[in-house]
TORDO-552907 format. One line per 3 residues: number of its first residue (from 0); their letters; for each residue x, y, z of N, C-alpha, C, O, CB. Coordinates in Angstrom, 1 decimal. Each point is the difference from the previous one (the first is absolute). Glycine has a CB too. Layout:
N
NUM) A) X/Y/Z/X/Y/Z/X/Y/Z/X/Y/Z/X/Y/Z | ...
//
This chain:
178
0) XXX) 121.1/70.3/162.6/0.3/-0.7/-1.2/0.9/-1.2/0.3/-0.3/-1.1/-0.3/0.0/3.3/-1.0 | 1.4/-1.9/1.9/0.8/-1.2/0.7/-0.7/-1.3/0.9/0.3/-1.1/-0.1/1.4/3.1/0.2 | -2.4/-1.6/0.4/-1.0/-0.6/0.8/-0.8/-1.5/-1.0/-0.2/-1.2/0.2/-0.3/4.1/1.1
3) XXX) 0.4/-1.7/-2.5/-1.1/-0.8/-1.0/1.0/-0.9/-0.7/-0.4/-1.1/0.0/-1.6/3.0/-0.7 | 2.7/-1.9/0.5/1.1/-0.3/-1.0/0.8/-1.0/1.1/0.5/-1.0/-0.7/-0.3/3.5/-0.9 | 0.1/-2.6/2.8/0.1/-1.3/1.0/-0.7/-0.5/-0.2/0.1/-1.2/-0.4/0.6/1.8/1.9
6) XXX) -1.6/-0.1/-1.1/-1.6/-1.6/0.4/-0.2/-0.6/-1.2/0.0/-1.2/-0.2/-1.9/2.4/1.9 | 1.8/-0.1/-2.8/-0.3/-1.0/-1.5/1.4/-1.1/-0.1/-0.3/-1.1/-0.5/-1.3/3.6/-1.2 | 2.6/-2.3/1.9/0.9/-0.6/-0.6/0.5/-1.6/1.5/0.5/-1.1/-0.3/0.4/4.2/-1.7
9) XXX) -1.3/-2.7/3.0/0.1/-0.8/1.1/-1.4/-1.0/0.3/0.0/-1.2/0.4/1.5/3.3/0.5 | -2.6/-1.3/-1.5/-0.6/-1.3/-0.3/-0.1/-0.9/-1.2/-0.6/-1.1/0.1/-0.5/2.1/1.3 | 1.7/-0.5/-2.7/0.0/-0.9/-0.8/1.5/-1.1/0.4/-0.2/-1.2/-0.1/-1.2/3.2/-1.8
12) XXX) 2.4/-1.7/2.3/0.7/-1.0/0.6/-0.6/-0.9/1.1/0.4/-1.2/-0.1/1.2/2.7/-0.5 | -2.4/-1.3/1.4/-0.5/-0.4/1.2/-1.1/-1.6/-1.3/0.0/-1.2/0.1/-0.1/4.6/2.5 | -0.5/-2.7/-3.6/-0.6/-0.6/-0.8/1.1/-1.4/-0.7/-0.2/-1.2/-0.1/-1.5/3.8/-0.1
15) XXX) 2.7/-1.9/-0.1/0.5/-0.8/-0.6/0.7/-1.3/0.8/0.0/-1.2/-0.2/0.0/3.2/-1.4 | 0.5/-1.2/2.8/0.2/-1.1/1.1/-0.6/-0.9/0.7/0.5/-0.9/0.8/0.3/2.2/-0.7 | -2.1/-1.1/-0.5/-0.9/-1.2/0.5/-0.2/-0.9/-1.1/-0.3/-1.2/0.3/-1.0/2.5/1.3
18) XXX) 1.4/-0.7/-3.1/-0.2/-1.1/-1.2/1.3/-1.0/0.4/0.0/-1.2/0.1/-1.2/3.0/-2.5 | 2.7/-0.8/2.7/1.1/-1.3/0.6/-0.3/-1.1/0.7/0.1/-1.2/-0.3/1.2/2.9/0.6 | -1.7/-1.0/1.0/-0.3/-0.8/1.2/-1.1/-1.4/-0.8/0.4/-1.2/0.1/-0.2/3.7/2.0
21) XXX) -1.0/-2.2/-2.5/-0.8/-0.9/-0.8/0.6/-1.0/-0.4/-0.2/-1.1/0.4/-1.0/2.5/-1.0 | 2.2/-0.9/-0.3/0.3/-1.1/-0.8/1.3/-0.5/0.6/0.6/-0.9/-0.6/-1.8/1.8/-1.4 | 2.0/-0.2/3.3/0.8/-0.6/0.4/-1.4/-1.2/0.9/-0.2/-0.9/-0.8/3.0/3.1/0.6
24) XXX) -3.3/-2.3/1.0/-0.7/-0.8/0.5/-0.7/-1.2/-0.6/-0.4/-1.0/0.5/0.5/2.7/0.6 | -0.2/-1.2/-2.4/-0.9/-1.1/-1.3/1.4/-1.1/0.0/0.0/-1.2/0.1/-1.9/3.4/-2.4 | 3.3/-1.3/2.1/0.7/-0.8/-0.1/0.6/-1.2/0.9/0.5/-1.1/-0.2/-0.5/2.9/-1.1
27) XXX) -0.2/-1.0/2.5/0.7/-0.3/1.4/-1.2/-1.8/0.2/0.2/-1.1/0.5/0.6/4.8/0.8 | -2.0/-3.1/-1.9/-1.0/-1.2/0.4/0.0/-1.4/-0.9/-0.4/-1.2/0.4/-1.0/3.2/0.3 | 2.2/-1.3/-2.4/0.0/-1.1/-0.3/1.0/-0.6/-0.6/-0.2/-0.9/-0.8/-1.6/1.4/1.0
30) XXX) 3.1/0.1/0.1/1.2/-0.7/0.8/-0.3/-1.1/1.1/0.4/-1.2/-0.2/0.7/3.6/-0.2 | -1.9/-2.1/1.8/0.1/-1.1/0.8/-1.1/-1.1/-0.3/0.3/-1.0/0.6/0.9/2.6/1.0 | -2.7/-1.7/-2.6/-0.4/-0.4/-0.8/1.0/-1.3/-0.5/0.2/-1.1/0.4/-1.6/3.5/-0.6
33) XXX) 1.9/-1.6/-0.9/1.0/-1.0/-0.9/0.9/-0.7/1.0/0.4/-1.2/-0.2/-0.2/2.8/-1.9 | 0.2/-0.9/3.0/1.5/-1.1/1.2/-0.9/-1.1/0.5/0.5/-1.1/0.0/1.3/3.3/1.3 | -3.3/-1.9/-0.6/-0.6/-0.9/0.7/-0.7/-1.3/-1.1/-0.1/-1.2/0.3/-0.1/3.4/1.8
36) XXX) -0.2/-1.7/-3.3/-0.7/-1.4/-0.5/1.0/-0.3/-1.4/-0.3/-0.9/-0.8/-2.7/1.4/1.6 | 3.9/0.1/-0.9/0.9/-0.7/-1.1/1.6/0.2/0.2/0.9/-0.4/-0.8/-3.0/0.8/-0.8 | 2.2/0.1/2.5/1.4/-0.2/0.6/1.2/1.3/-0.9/1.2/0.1/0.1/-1.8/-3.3/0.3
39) XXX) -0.4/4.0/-1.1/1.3/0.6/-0.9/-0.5/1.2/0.6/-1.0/-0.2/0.6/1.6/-1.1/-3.1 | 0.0/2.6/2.4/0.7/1.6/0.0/-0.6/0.2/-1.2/0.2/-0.8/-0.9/2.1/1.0/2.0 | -3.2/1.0/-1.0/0.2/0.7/-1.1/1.3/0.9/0.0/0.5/0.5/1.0/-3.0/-0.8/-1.3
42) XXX) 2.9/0.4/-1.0/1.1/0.9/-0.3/0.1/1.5/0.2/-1.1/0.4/-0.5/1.1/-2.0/-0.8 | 0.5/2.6/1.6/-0.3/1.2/0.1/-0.8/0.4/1.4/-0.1/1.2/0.3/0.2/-1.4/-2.9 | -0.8/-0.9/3.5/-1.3/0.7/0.7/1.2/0.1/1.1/-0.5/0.4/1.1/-2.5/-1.5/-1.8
45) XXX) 4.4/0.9/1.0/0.3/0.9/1.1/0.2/1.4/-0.1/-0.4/0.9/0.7/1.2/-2.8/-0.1 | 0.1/1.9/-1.8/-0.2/1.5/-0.8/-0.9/1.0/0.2/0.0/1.1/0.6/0.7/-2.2/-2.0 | -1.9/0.2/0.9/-1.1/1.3/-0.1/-0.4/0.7/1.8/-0.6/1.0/0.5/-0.8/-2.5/-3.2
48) XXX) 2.0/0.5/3.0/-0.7/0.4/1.5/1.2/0.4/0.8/-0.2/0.4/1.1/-1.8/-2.2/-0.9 | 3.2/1.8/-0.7/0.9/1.2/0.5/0.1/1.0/-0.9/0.2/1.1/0.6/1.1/-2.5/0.6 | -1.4/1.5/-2.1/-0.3/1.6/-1.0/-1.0/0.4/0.5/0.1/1.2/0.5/0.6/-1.6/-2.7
51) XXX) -2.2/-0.3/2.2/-1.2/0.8/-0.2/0.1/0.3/1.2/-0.3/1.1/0.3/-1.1/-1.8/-2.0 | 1.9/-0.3/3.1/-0.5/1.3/1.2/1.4/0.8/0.3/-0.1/0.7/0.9/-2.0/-2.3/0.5 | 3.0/1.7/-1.8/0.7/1.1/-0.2/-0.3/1.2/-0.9/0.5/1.0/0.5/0.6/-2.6/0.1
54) XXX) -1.5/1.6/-1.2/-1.3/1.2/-1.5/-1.2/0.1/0.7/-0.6/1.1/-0.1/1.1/-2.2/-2.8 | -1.0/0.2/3.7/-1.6/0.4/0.7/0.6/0.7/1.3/-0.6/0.7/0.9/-1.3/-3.1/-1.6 | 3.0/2.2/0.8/0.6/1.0/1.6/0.0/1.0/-0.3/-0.8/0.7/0.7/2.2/-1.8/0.2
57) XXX) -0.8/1.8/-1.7/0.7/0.9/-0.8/-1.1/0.9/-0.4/0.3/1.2/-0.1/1.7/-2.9/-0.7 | -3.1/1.3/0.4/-0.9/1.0/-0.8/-0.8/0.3/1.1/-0.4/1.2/0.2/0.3/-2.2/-2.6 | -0.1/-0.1/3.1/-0.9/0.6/1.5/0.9/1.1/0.9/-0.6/0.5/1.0/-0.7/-3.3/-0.7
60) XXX) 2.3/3.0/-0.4/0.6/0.9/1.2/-0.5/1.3/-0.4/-0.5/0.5/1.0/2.7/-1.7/-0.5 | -2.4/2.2/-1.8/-0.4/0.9/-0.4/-1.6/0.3/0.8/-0.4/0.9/0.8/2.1/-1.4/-3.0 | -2.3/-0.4/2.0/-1.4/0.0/0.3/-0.4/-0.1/1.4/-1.0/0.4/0.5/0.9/-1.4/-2.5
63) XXX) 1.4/0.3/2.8/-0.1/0.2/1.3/0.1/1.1/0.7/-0.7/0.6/0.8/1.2/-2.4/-0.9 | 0.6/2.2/-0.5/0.1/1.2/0.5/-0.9/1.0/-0.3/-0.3/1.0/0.6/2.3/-1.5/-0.5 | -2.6/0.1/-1.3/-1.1/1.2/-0.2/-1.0/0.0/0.9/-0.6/1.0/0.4/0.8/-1.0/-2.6
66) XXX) -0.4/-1.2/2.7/-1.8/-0.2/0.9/0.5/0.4/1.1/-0.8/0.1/0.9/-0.7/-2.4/-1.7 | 3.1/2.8/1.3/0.6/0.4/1.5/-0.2/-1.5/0.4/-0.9/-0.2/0.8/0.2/3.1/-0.2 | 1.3/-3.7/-0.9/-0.7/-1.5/0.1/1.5/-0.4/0.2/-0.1/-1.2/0.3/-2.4/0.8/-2.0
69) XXX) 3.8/0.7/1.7/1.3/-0.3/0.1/0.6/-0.5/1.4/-0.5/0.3/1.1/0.6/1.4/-3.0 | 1.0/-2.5/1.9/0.3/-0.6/1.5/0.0/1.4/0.9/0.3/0.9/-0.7/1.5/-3.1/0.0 | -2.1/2.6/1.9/0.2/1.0/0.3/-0.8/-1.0/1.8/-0.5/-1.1/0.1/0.7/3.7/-3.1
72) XXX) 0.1/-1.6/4.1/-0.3/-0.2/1.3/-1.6/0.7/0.2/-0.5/0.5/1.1/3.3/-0.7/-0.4 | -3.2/0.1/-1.9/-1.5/0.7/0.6/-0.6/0.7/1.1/-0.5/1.1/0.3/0.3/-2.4/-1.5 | 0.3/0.0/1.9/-0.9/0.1/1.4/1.0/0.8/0.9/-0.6/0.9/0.6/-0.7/-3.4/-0.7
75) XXX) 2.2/2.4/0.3/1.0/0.7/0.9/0.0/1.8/-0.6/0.0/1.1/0.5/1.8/-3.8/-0.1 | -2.0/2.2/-2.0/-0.1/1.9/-0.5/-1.5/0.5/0.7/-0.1/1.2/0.5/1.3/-1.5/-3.6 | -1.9/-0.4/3.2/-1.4/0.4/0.2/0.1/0.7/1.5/-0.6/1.1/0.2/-0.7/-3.2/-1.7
78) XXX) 1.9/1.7/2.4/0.1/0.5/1.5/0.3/1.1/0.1/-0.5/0.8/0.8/1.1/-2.5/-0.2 | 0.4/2.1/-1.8/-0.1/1.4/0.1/-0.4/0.8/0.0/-1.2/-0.1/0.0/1.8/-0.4/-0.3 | -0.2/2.1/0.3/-1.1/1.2/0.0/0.0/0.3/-1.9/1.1/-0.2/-0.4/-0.4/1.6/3.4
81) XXX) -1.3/-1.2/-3.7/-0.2/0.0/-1.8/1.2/0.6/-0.7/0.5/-0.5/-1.0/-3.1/0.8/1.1 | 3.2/1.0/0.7/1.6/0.1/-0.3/0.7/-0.8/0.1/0.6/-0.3/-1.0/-0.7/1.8/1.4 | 0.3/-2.1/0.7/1.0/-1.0/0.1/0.1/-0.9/-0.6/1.1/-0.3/-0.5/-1.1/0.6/2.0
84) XXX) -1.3/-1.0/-1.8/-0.2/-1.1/-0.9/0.6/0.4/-1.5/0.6/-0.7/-0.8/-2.9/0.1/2.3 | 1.9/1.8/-1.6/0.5/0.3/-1.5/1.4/0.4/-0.3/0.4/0.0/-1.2/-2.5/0.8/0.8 | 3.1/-0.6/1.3/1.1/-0.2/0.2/1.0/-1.1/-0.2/1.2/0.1/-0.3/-2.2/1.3/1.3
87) XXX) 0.0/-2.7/-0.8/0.5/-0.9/-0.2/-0.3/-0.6/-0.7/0.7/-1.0/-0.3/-0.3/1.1/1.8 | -1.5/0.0/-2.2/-0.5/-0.8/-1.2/0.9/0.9/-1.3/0.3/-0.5/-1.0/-3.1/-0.3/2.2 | 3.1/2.1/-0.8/1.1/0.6/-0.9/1.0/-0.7/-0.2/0.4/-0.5/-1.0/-0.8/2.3/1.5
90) XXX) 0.8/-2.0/0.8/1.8/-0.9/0.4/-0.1/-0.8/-1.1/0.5/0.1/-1.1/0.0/-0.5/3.9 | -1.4/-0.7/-2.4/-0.4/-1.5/-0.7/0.0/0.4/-1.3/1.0/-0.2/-0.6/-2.3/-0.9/2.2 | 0.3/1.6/-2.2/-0.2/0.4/-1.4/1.2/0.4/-1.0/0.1/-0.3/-1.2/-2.2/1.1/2.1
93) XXX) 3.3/0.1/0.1/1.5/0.9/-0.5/0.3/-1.8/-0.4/-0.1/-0.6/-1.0/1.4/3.7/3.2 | -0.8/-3.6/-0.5/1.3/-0.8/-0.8/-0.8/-1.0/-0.8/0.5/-0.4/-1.1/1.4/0.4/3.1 | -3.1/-0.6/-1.7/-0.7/-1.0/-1.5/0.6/0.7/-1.2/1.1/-0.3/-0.6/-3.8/-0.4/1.6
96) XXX) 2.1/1.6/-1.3/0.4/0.6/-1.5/1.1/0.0/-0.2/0.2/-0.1/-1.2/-1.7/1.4/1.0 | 2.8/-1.0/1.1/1.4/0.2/0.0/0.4/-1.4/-0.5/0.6/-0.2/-1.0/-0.3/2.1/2.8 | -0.7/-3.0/-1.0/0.4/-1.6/-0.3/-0.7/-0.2/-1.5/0.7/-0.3/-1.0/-0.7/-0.9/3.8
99) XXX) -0.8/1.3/-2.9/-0.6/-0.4/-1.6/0.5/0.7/-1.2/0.2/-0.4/-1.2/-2.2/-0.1/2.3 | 2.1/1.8/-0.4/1.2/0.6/-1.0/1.4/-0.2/-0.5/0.6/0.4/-1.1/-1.9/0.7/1.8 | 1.9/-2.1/0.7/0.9/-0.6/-0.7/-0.2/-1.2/-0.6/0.6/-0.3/-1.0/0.5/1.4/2.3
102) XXX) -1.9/-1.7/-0.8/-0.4/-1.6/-0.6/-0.2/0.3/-1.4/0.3/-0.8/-0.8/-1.6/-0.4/2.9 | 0.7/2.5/-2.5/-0.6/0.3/-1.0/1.5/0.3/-1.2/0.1/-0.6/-1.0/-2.7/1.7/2.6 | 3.4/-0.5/-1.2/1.5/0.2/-0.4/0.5/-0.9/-0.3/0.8/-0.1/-1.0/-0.5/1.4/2.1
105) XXX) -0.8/-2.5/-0.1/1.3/-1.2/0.2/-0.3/-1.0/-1.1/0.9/-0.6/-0.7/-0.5/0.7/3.5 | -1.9/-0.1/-3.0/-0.6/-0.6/-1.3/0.4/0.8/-1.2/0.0/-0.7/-1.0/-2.1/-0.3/2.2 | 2.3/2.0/-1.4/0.2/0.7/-1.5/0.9/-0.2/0.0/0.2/-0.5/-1.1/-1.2/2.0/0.7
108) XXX) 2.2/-1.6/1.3/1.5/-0.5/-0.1/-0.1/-1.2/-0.7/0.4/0.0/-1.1/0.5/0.9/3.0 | -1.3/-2.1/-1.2/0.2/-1.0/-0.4/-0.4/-0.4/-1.3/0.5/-0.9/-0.7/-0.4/0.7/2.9 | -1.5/1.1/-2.4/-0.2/-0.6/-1.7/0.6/-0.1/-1.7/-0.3/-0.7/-0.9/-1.4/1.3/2.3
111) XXX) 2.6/0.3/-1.2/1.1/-0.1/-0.9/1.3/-1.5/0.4/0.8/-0.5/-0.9/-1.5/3.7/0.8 | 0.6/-3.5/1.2/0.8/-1.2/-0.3/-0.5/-1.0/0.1/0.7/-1.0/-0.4/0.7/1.9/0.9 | -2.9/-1.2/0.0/-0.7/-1.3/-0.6/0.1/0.0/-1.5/0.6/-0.9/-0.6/-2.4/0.7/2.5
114) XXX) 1.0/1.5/-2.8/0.4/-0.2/-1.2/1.3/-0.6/-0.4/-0.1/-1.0/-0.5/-1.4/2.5/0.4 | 2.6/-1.2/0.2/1.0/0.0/-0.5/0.6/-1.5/0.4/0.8/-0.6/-0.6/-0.6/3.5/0.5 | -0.9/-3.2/1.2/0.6/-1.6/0.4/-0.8/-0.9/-0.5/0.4/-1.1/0.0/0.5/1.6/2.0
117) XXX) -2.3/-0.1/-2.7/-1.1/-0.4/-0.5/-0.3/-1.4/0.9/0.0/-1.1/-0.4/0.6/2.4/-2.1 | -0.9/-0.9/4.1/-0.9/-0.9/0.9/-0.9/-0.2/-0.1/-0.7/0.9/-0.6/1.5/-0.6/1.6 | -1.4/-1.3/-0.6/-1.7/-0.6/-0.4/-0.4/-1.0/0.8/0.8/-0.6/0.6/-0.8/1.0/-2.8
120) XXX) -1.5/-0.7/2.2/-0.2/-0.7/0.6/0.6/-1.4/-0.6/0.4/-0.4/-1.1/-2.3/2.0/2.0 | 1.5/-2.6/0.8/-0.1/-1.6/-0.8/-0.5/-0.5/-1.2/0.3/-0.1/-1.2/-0.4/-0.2/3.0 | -0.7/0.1/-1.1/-1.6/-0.4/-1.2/-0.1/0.6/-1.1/0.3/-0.4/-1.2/-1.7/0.3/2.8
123) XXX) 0.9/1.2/-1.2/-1.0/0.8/-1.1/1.2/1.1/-0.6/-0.2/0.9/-0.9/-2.7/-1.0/2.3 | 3.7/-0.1/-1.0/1.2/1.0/-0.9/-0.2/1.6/-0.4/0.3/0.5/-1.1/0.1/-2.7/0.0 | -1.1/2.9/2.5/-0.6/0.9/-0.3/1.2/0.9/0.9/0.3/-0.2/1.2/-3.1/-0.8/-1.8
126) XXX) 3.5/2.0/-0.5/1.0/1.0/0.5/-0.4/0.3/1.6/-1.1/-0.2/0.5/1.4/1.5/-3.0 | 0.8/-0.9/3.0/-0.2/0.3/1.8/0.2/2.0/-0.4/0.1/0.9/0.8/1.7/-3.9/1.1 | -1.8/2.8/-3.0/0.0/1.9/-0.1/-1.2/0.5/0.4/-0.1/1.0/0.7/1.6/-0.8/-2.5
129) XXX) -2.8/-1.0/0.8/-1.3/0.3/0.6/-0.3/0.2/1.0/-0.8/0.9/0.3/0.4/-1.6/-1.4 | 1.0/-0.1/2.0/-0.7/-0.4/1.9/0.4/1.6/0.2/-0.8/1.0/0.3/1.6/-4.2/0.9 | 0.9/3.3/-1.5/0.6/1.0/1.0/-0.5/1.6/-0.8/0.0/1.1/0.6/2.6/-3.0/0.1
132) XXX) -3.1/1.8/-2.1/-0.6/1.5/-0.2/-1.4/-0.3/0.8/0.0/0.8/0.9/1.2/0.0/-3.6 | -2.2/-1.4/2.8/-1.6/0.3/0.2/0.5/0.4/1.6/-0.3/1.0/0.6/-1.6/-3.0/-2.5 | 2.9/0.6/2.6/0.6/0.5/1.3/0.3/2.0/0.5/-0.2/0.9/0.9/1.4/-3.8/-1.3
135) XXX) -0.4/2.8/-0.8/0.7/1.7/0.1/-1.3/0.6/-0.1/-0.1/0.7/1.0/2.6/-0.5/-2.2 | -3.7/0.0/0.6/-1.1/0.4/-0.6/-0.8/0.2/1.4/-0.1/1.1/0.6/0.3/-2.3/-3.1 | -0.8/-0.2/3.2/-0.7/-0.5/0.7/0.9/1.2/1.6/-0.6/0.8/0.8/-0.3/-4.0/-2.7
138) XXX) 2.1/3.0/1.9/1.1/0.7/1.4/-0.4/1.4/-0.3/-0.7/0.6/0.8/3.2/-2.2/-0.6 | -2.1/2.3/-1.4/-0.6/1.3/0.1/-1.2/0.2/0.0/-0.2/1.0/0.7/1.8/-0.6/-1.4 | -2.6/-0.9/0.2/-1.3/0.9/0.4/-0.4/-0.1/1.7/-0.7/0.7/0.6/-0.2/-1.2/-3.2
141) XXX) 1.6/-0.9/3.0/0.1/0.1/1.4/1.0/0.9/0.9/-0.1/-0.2/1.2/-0.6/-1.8/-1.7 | 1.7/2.8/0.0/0.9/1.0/0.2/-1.4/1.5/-0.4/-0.1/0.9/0.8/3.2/-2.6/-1.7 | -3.7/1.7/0.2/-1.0/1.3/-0.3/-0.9/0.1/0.9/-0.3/1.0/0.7/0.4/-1.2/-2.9
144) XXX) -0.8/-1.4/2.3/-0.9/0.2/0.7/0.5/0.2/1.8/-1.0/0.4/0.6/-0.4/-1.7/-2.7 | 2.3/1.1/2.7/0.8/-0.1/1.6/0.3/1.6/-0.2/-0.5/0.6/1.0/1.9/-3.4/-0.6 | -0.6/3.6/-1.4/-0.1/1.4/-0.2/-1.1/1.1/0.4/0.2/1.0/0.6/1.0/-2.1/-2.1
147) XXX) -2.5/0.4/0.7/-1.0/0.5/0.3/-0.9/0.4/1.2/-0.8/0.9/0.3/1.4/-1.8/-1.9 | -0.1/-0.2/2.1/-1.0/0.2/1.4/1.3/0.1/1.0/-0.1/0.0/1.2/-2.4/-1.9/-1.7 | 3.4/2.0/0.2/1.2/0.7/0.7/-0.3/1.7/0.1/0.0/0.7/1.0/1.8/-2.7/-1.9
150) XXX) -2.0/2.2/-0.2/-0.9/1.5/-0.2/-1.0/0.2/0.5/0.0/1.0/0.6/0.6/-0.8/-2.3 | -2.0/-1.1/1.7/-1.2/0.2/0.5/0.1/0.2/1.7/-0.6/0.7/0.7/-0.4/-2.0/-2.9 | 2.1/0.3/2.5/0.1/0.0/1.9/0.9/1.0/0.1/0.4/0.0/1.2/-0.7/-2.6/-0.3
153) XXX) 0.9/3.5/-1.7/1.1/0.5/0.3/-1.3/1.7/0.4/0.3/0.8/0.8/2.4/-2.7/-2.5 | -3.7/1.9/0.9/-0.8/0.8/-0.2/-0.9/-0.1/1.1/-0.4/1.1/0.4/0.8/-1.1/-2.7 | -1.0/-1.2/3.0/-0.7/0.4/1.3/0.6/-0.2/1.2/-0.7/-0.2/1.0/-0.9/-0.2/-2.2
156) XXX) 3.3/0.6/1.2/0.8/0.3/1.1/-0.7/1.7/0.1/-0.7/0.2/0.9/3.4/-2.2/-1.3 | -2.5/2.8/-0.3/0.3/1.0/0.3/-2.6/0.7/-0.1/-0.7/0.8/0.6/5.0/-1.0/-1.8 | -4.4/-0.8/0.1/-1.6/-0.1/0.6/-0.8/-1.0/0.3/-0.9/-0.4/-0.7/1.0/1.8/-0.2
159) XXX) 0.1/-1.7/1.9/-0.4/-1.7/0.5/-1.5/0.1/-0.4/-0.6/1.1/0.2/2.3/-1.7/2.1 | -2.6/-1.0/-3.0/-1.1/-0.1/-0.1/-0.3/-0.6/1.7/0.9/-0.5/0.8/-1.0/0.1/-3.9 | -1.3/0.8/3.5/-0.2/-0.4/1.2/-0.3/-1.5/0.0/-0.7/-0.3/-1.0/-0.1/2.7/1.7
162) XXX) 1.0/-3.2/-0.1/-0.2/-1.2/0.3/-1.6/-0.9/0.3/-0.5/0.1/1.1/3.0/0.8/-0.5 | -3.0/-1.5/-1.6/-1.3/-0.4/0.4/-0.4/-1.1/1.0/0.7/-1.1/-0.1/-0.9/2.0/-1.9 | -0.7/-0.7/2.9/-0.1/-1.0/1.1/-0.6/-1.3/-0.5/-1.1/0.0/-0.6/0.9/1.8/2.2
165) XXX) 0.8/-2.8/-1.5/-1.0/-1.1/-0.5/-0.9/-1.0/1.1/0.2/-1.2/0.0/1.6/1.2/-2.0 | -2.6/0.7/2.7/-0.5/-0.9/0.7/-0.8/-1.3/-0.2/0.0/-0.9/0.9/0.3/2.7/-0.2 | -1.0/-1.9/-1.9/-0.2/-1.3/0.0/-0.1/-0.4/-1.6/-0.3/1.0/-0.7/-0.9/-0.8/3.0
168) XXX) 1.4/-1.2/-2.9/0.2/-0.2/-1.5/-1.1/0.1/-0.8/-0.8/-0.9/0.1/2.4/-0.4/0.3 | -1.9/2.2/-1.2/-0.7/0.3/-0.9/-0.5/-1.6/-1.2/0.7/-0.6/-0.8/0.7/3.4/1.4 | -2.6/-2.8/-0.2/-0.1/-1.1/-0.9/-1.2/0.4/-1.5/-1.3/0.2/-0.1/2.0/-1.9/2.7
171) XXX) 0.4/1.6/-3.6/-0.8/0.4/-1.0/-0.7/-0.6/-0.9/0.5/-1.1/-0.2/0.8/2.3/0.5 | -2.2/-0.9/-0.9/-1.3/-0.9/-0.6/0.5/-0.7/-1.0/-0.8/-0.8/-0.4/-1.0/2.3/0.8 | 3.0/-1.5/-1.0/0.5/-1.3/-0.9/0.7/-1.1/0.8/0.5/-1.0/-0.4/-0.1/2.6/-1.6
174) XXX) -0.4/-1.1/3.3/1.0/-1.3/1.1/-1.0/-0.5/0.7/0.4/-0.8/0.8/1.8/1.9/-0.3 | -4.0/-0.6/-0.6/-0.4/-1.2/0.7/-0.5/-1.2/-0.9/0.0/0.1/-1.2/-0.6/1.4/3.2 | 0.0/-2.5/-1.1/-0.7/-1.3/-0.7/-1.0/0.2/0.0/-0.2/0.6/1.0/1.2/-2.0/-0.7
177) X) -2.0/1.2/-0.9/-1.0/-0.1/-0.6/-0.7/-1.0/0.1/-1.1/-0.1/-0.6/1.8/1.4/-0.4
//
């Protein structure tokens, strides 16, 4: 059920992070548009493109970690024997979730005193409380999801899945050309 309840909620962020990215790039394009044939800035488009890829960071970390897709030394885990490997993909998984759990803290802290200082953006005058709740929002489900599979590798330390050989790459009938 946890499982379901990650993925559903990690890909609708993953979803929404790309509508960001979009429109931070729509912006990014025609910001330098406007500088090159009429000499002016649009207003706001540095903004959007430090908020939105700060909020498109933020929503994607959940999701990375869901696909086991997170910074981690892969190839060096792989050398191992499948215990070992899962030993350390535990390590990794403990302190990720431990750091986001505080990041996750450190944003609930702080959002009581953006309100109260009532910060905002330049431009668009949009409270900095929002950023820092969807942030706190976006840190913990990435604190759930690092938990999770802290549990799942913690579970094939003690029953390791056997390791599949990949000798040559599987090429599947929607990846060829036609």
């Amino acid at each position: 059920m946890i499982d379901k309840l990650l993925g559903r909620s990690t890909t609708i962020f993953e979803k929404v992070a790309a509508v960001v990215l979009i429109l931070v790039a729509i912006s990014t394009m025609a910001n330098i548009l406007m500088r090159a044939i009429f000499h002016y800035s649009i207003p706001g488009a540095i903004e959007i493109v430090q908020y939105g890829m700060l909020t498109a960071n933020a929503l994607v970390l959940g999701r990375a970690g869901y696909l086991d897709r997170h910074i981690a030394v892969t190839q060096v885990i792989d050398w191992f024997p499948a215990r070992v490997g899962s030993v350390f993909r535990t390590i990794v998984n403990l302190i990720t979730a431990a750091v986001f759990g505080y990041v996750t803290y450190y944003y609930i802290l702080t959002i009581p005193e953006m309100i109260e200082i009532k910060r905002s953006t330049d431009s668009f005058k949009i409270p900095l409380y929002y950023f820092y709740g969807l942030m706190a929002i976006c840190f913990f489900l990435a604190t759930l999801v690092y938990l999770y599979f802290t549990v799942v590798h913690a579970k094939r330390i003690i029953k390791p899945v056997p390791k599949v050989k990949e000798d040559e790459p599987v090429l599947l009938e929607r990846d060829m050309i036609v």
